[in-house]
N, C-alpha and C positions, 0 to 999 in steps of 0.2 A: 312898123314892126315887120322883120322879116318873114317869110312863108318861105317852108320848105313842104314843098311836096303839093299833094291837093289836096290834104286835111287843113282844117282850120288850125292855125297858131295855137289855141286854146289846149284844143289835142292834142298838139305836137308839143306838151310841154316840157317835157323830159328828153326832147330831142335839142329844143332850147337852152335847159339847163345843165347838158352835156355841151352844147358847142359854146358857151358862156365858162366851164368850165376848164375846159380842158383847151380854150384859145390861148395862142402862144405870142401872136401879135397883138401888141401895146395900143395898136391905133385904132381897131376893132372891138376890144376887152367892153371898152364902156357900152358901147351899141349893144352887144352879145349878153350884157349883163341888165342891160334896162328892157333888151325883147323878152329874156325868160323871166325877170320878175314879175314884166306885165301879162305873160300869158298864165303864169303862178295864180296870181293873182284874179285874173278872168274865171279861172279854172274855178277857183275855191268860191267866187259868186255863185258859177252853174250848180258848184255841188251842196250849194246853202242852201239853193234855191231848189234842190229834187227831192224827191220823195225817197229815193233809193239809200240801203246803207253801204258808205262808201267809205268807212272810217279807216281803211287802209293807204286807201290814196289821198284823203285828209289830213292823214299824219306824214306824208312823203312830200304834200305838199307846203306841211308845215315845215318841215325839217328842210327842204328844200330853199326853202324863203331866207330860213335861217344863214343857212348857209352862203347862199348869195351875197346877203348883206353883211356878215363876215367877211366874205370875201373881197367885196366893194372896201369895204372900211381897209382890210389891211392894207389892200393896193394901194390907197387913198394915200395912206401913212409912208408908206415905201416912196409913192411919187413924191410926198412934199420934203422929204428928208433929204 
């Protein structure tokens, strides 16, 4: 998984799933899209796992997930085509 910065990837999720998104090179898409779902993903274990109410970043990281794997999928179809 990529790190940017000297926050944990976990944190940095949204930094992830902006450079996942808005990658414009084909050769990196996939790396950029499997580091922000796994840190998506990381993310939403720590926030199962607190005590805190965080249901806003719960839903940005559901919506977020969502989209990712849309994303994946169209590509997927574009490339096999």
């Amino acid at each position: 998984m990529t790190t940017l910065g000297f926050q944990s990837p976990v944190h940095n999720w949204r930094v992830l799933y902006r450079a996942a998104v808005f990658e414009r090179d084909r050769t990196v898409l996939r790396e950029r899209l499997s580091d922000a779902e796994e840190a998506i993903i990381a993310r939403a274990r720590e926030l199962f796992h607190s005590t805190g109410d965080n249901i806003e970043e719960r839903e940005a990281l559901e919506d977020a997930l969502y989209t990712l794997r849309a994303y994946r999928n169209a590509w997927q179809q574009n490339n096999a085509a």
